[in-house]
N, C-alpha and C positions, 0 to 999 in steps of 0.2 A: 166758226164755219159749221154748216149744217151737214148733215150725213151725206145728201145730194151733191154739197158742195165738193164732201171729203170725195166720194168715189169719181168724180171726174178727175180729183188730183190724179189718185192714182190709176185712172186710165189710161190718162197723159203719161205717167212713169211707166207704165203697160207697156204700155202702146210705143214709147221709146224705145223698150227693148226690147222687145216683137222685129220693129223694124229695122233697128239699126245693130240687131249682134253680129258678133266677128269682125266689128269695124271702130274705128275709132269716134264714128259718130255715136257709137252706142252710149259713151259717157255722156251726161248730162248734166248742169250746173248743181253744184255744191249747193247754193241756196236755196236752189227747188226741193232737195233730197231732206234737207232741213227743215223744212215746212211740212214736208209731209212727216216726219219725226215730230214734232212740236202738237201735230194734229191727230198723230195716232196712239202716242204714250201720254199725252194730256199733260205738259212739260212745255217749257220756256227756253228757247236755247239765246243765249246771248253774244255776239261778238261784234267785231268792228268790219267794217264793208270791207275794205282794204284787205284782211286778213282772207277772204274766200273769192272775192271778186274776178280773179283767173283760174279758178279752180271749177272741174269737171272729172267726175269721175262713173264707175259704174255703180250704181245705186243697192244697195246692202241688202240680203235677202229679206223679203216678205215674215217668212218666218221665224225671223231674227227676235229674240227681247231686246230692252231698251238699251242693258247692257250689250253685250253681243252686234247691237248697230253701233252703238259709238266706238264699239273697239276696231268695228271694219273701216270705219269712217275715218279713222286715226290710223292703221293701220297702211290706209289707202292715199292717205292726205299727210302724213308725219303731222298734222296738227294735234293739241294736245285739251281734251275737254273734261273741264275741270265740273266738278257736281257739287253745289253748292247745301243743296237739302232735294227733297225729295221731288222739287217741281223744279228750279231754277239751275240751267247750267250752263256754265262761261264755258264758250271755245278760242282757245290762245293758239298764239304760235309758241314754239319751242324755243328758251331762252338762250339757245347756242343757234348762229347761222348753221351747222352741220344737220342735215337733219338722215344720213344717210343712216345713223346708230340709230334710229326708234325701232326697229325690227328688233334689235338684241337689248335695250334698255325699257325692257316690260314692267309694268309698275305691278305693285302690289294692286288686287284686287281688294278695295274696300266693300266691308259686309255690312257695319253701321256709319252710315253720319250722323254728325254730330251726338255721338254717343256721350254721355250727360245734358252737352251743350254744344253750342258752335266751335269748331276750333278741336274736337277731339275724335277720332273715328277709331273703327277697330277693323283689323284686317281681316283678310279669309284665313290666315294662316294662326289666326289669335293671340298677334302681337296689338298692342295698341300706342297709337298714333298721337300727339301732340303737336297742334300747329298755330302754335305761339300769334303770328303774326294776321291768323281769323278768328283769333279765338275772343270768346264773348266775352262773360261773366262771371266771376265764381263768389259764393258767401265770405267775406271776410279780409277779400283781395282790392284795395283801389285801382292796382295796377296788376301786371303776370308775373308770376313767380313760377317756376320752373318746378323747381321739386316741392313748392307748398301742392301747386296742381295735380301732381302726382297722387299726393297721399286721397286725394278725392276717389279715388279707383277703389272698386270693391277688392277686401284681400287686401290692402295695403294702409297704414297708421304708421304713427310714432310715439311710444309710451311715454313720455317727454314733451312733445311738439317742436322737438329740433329736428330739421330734415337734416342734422348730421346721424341722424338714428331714426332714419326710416327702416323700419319694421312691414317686412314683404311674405308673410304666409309662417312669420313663426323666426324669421330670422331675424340676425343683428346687422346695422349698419355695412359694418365689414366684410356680408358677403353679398354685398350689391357689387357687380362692377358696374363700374360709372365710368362712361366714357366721351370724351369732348371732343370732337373730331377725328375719334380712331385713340385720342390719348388715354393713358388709366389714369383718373385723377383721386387722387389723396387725400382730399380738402374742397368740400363742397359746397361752404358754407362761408356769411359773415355772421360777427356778434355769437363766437364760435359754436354756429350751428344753428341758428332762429332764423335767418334766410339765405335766400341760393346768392351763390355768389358767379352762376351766369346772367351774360344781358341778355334779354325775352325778345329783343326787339331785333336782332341780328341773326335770330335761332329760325332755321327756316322747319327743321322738325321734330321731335323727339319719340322715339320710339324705346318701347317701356314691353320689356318680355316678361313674363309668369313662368316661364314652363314651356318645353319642347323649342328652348332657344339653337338657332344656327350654328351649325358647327365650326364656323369661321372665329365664334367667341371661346376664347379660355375662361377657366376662372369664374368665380362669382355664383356660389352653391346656391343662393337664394332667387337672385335674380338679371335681368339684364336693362341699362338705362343708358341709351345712347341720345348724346346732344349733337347735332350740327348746324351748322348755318348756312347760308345759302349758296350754293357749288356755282351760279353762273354769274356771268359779266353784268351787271347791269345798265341800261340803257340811256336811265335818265336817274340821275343821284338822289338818291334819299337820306335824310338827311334828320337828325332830332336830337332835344334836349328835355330834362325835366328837374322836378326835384320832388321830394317826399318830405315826411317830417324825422327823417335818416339820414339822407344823403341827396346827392347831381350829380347826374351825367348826363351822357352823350355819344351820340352813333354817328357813323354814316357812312354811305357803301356807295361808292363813286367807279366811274370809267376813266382809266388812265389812258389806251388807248382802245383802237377795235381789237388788239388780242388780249389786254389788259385790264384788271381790274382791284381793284382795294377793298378792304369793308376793315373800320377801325371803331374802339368802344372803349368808355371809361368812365370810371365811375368814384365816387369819394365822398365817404362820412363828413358831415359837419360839426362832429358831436362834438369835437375837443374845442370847439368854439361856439358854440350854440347849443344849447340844452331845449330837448323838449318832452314833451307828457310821452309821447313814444318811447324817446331815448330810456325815460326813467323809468320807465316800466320794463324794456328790456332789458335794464342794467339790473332791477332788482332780481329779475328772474334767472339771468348768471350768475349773479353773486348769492342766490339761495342757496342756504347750507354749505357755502364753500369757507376755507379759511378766512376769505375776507368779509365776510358777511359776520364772523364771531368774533371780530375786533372790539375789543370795550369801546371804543371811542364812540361817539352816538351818530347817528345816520346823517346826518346832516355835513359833521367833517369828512366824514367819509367820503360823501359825493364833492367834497372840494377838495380834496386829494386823490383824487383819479382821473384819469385822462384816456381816452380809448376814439380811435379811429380804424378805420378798415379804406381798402380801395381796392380795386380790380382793371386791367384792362385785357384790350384781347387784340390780336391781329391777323388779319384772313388776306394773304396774296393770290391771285387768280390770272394765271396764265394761261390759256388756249395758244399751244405751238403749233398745230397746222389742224385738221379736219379729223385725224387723225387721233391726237394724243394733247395731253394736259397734263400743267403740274401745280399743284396747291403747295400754300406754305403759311403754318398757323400758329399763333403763340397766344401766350396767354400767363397773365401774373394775379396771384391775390394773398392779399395781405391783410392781418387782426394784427393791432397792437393794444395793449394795456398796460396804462402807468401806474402802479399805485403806492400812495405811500401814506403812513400813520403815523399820528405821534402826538402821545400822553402829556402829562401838564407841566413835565420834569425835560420835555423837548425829546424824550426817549419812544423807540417807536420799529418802526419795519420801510423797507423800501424795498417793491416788489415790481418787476416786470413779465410781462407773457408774452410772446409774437409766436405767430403762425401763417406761414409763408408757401406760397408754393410758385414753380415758374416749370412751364411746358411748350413745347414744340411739338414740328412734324413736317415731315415732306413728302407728298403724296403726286407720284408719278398716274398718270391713266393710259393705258393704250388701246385701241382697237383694231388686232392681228387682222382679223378680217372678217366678212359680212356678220359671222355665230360666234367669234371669240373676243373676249374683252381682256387683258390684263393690267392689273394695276399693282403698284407697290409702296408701302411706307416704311419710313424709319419716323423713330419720336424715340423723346427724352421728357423722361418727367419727374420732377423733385416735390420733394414735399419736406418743409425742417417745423419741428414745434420745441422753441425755448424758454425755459421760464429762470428766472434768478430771483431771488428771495433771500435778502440782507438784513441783518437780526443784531440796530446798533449796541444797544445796549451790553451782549456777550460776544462784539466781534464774528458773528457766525456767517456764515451764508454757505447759500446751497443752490448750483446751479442744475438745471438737467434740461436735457436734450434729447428728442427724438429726428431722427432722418434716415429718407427714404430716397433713393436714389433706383429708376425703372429704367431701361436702356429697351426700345422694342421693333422687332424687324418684319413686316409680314409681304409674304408674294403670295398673290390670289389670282385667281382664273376663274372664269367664270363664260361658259359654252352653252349655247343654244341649240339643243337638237333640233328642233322645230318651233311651233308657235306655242305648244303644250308643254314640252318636255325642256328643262336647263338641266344642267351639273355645275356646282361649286365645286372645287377643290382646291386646296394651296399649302401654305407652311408657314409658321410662326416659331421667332424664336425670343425669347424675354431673359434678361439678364437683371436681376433686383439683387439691389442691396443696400441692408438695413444697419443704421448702426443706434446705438443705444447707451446715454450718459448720465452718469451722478455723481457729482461733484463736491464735499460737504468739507467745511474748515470746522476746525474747531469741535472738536477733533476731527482730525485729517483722517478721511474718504476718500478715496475713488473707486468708479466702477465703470469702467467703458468697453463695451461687446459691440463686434461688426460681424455681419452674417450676409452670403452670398450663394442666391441659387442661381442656376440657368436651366432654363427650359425649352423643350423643341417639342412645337407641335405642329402635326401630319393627319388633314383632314378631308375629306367630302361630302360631297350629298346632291341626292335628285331630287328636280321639284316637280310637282305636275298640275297643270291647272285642265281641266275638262274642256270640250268645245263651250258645251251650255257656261260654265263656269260654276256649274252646280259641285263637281267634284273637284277638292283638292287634298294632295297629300304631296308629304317631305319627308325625306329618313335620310338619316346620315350618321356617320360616324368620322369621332376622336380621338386620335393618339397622341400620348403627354408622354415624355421621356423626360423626369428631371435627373441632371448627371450625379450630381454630390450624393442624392439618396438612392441612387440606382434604382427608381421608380418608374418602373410602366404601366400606363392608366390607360384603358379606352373606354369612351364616352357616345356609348349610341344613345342618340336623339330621333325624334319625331313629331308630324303633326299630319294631321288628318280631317277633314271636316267634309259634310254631305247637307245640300241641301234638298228638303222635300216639303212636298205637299204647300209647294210655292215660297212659304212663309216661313218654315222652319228650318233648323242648318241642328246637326250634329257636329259633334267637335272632339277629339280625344286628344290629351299630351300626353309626351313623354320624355323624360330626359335624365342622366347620370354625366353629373358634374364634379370638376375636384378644384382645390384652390391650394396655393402652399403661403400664402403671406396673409395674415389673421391680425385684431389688436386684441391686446389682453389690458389690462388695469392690476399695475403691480400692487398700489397703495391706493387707498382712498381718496385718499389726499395728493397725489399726484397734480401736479401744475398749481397746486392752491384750490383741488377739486374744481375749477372749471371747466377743464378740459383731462380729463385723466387717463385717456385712452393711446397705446402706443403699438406703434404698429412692430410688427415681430415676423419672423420665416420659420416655417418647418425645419425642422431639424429631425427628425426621425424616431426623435426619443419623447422628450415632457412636451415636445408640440411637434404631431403630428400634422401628414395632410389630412387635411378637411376632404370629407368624399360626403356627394347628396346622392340620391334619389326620389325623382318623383313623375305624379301619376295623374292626370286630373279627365275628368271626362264631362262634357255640359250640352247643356241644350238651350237654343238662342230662339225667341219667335219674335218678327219684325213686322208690323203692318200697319200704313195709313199712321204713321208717328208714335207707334205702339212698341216697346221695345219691353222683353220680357226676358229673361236669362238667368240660367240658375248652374253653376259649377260645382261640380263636387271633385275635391283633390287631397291628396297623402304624401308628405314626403318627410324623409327621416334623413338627419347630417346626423352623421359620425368624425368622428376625431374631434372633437370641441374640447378645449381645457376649461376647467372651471374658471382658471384665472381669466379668461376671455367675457365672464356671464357677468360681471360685475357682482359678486355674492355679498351682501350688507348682514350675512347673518353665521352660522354657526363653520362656514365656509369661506369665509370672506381668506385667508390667509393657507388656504391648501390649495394645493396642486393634483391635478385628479383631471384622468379623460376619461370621456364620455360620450353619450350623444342623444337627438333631442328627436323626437318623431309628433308629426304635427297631420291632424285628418280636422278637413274645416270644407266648408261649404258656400261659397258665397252667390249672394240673391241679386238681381237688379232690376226693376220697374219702373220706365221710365216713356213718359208720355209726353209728345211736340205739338202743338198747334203753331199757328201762324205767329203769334209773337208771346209764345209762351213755353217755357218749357218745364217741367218738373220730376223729381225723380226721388226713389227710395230705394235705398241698399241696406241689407243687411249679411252678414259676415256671425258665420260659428264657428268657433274651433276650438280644438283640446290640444294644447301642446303639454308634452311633459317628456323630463327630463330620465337619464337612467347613466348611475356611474358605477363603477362596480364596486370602488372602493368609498361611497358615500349611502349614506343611508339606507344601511345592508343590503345593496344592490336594487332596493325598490323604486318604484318612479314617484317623481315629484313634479310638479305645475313648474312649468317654466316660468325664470323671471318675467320676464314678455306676454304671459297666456292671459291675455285679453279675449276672453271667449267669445263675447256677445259685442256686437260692435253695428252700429244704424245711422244711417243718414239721412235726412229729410231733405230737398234741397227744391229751389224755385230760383227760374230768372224769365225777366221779362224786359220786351226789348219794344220803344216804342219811338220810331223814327231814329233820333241820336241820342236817347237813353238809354240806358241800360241797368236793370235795378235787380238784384239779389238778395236771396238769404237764406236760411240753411240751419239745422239744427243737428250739432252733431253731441253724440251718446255714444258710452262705452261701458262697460263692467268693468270696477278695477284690479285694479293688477295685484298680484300675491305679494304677500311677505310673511315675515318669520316672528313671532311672539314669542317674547322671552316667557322663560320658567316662572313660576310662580317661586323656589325653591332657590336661592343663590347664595353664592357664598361670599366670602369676603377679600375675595383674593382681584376680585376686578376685572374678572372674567368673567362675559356673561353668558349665564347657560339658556340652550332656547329646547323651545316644542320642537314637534316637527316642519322640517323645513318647507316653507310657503304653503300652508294649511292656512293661513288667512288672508284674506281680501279688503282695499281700499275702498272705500265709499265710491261709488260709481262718478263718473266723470260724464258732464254736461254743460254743451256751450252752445250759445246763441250768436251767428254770425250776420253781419249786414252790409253790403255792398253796393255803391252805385257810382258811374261813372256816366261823363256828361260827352260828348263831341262838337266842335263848332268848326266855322271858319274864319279865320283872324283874317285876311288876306288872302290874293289870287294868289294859288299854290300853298298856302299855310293854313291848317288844321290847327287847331287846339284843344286839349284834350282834361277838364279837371275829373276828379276820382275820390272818392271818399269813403271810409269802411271804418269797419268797427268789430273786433273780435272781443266773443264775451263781453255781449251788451248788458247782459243783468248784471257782468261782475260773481259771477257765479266762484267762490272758494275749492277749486277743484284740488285736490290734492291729489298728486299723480309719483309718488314714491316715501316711502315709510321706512324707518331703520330707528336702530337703537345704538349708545353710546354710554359709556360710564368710565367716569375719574374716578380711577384708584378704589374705593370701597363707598364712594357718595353714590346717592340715589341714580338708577338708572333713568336715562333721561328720552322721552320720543322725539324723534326728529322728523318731522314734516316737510316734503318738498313741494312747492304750491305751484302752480300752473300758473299762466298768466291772468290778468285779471282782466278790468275791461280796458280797451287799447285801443284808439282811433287812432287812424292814419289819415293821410289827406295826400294828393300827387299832382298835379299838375303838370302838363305835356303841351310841346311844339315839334309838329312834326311837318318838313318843309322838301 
């Protein structure tokens, strides 16, 4: 439409409300109002006729931005427009018949799309967003992995490559909270810790905090990482199955009736009957360095005396009780098991088992008091048991142990609308964990079994405020933690802050003081058979304190015409940490000592979108280092973890129903400890100073690509194909030392994965 064409539109819009204000004819058809939106932001608006075709309303100020008109539009309409990229936007109706709640169900304003890629945005508030079910393509993925796609975010790695130790600004696994529908989960992972063990395909979004997180969250000094799946009824069943060169499953999320609804998911390894180049490369990389990896018997028995499978499922109930109010109800189970057994030429040998289990609930009432208040409530239960037994025929020995965690959690939340600009959160949580902890050893007769119980009440609020323009937003609130057994009172102010100016650019500050009381430590090295050696533990007030963090970040964001530029710089320091928690492989490994760890890092991002292309470079600096008072004369030392330099290269390109990837990702390696030159003959070894040396840097080439088709009316098919560490690159990603008795000390290597195709295939109906 030419400029001549444009300004009669809007004469016509003029000229409507010229003549017809104060009256009901003043409103004017939704479609027209849309056309002149389409014509004057240079933008694509998309929907179905049906969805606007009785709709009239008054038409959104002149002066309005692109944002600013859709939100009067929705405001005006309860209809709900969704922004695809920076030209195309779907306008839906709302997935509940009610629509009287969109006034007080205000969505987060989003500040980037498709931040890397498709499928990922990042809020005004500087949480970021994960949406599973638009999401494109990532290097190295055939299909979506949940917490692999995580670690793609600047500021966040895993010095390992287990997303059971995702490493978030300096921290350890343990103080992520990780949460799956409101639940704390324990156990994130299959192939104990090499991939997520949610389904991607039922996840409707995950939202992933840094810093200046809501006061409604406890816990979790590092960071925050919420999973949910999709809150509303669906209309017409969706339905899907797949498989990988891992495991099958299958989803699907159905209408029981118009108040009712289901969504159910499952999932199960094929490994203990089928072997493939995947399985054997993830088995190798478990079994690195652990006691079953140093079995004399030679690789080949080995892999025919072991057995290993995993499975998960999940269940999401969806009740809408009147216009009003709703109640959810969610479960969820997952499970690693390993069999393994050895045995010499004389039939003499070991029979060893591992399982790790976990099974969680919740019931989530909603209500809406009236037009500006909302109240909702949950109770949940969540276990997590890790068992291993290890049977030694030959001397009659065996030695079982046990870890379990047992979470009880209650919260009532509120949440009030002053106006269109102004909310308050406020509510109360209360958590009841308990831990207990087992070793069980014959031959000579052992035991050792510890149970440990806190309860906690937490007492919170906060305001939030979005601007008219939506240029201005800020949060601040505060935390109170009363835990009873250690008569500990903590408060926890939070915030967040951001300004946009000069069109393009947004300022940003966080801030937040967190505390946690339930930590893992690694009593022995060798724990579980060194596969899984980490156990989870509670504050007690003495040899393990609480964890307390603070931290500080401040960034600057610039956005324009698919140009995305951002650079953060942040400082935070945890105290209370025990060494036994750090995993120590060197002159510390067997002391007990707190401490704490202070980390100032910086992270870059550059990331540029054309029409079916997108590419991006991150880079990440940081100095973490340790400080104990009673360890290396109270001086600081490079944390295990201080990955300093850390880069991403990444590209994906989308072309009709392809979709191709790849990505180069680089690190500096990680520290360790060099033994003495100087030693003696007792078998103990003496070292330099602690983590004054560094691994050979780590580098991998990843490659992705998935296909889309149509099998049949109503049925998509979906194959996928990837490849992590294409060159095969020998990264070694952990170093330690070991010596028998007065023999040669020996170096132990722990190697990264090597190269690793996957392959997936999908039907989704």
């Amino acid at each position: 439409m030419n400029s001549f064409k444009r300004n009669i539109l809007y004469f016509i819009v003029g000229f409507s409300m010229c003549c017809f204000s104060q009256s009901n004819k003043a409103k004017i058809p939704l479609k027209t109002i849309l056309k002149s939106v389409e014509e004057t932001f240079n933008v694509r608006i998309s929907f179905a006729d049906e969805t606007i075709e009785t709709i009239s309303i008054l038409p959104p100020n002149q002066n309005f931005t692109l944002q600013q008109t859709l939100d009067d539009i929705s405001k005006k309409t309860g209809l709900i427009f969704n922004v695809l990229n920076e030209r195309f936007i779907a306008l839906e109706k709302p997935k509940t018949n009610d629509l009287s709640n969109v006034k007080l169900q205000r969505l987060d304003e989003v500040f980037v799309q498709n931040y890397l890629t498709k499928g990922i945005s990042k809020s005004i508030d500087g949480t970021i967003e994960i949406s599973p079910q638009k999401f494109g393509i990532l290097p190295g993925l055939s299909e979506p992995d949940i917490l692999q796609t995580i670690q793609t975010l600047p500021g966040i790695t895993s010095v390992d490559e287990r997303i059971s130790n995702i490493n978030i600004r300096g921290g350890t696994n343990d103080q992520n909270l990780i949460l799956y529908e409101g639940i704390r989960m324990y156990q994130t992972g299959h192939f104990f810790g090499l991939i997520s063990a949610f389904n991607p395909y039922l996840t409707q979004n995950v939202n992933v905090s840094l810093n200046g997180t809501r006061t409604k969250y406890g816990s979790g000094v590092s960071s925050l990482i919420s999973i949910n799946n999709d809150d509303n009824i669906t209309e017409k069943t969706k339905s899907g199955a797949g498989f990988n060169l891992l495991s099958v499953d299958g989803y699907s999320s159905f209408k029981l009736s118009d108040k009712m609804g289901l969504q159910v998911s499952a999932r199960r390894s094929y490994t203990d009957a089928l072997l493939t180049p995947t399985y054997d490369n993830y088995l190798e990389r478990i079994f690195n360095n652990s006691q079953l990896s140093n079995n004399n018997s030679p690789q080949q028995q080995l892999q025919q005396n072991e057995s290993f499978f995993f499975y998960d499922a999940s269940l999401k109930f969806l009740y809408d009780i009147d216009k009003k109010s709703k109640l959810r109800v969610n479960a969820i189970t997952i499970f690693n098991q390993l069999d393994y057994s050895a045995n010499d030429d004389f039939n003499q040998g070991t029979t060893s088992n591992l399982s790790q289990k976990s099974y969680a609930a919740n019931v989530t009432y909603d209500r809406r008091i009236n037009k500006s208040t909302e109240f909702n409530t949950q109770i949940y239960f969540s276990n997590y048991q890790l068992f291993g037994s290890n049977v030694i025929n030959q001397s009659n020995q065996s030695l079982t142990q046990e870890n379990v965690v047992n979470d009880f959690g209650l919260r009532a939340n509120f949440l009030k609308s002053v106006d269109n600009h102004l909310s308050i959160n406020y509510g109360y949580q209360f958590n009841d964990i308990s831990v207990s902890d087992l070793e069980d050893v014959s031959n000579p007769n052992f035991r050792r079994f510890e149970r440990n119980v806190l309860s906690t009440h937490g007492v919170y609020g906060e305001a939030e405020f979005t601007s008219v323009s939506k240029n201005t937003y800020g949060r601040v609130g505060l935390r109170g933690n009363y835990i009873g057994k250690l008569d500990a009172l903590l408060f926890e102010p939070r915030f967040s802050f951001s300004q946009k100016f000069l069109s393009y650019f947004k300022f940003e500050i966080l801030g937040e003081i967190k505390s946690q009381s339930i930590t893992q430590f690694i009593d022995l090295q060798q724990d579980f058979f060194g596969i899984e050696k980490r156990r989870w533990q509670l504050s007690n007030g003495n040899d393990v304190p609480i964890l307390k963090s603070n931290q500080f970040s401040v960034g600057i964001n610039y956005k324009n015409n698919g140009l995305l530029v951002s650079a953060e710089a942040y400082t935070k320091k945890v105290s209370g940490i025990s060494a036994e928690s750090q995993g120590f492989q060197n002159q510390f490994q067997f002391v007990n000592a707190d401490g704490d760890y202070a980390i100032k890092g910086i992270d870059f991002l550059f990331n540029k979108q054309f029409k079916n292309f997108s590419t991006w470079f991150s880079y990440s600096f940081s100095k973490n280092n340790y400080r104990f008072q009673s360890l290396n004369n109270n001086e600081e030392f490079p944390n295990n973890i201080d990955i300093q330099h850390v880069i991403n290269i990444s590209s994906a390109y989308v072309l009709d129903n392809l979709k191709i990837s790849a990505g180069l990702n680089w690190h500096s390696g990680r520290p360790f400890t060099e033994p003495s030159e100087n030693q003696f003959n007792s078998g103990t070894i003496l070292y330099k100073s602690p983590n004054d040396e560094r691994i050979e840097d780590y580098m991998r080439l990843d490659i992705s690509a998935n296909y889309n088709f149509e099998v049949a009316k109503n049925v998509n098919g979906e194959v996928g194909f990837s490849i992590l560490n294409v060159f095969d690159e020998d990264n070694t990603i952990n170093r330690f030392f070991t010596r028998n008795g007065t023999e040669p000390i020996v170096q132990n290597n722990e190697s990264a994965l090597g190269f690793n195709p996957n392959f997936s295939f999908r039907l989704k109906f």
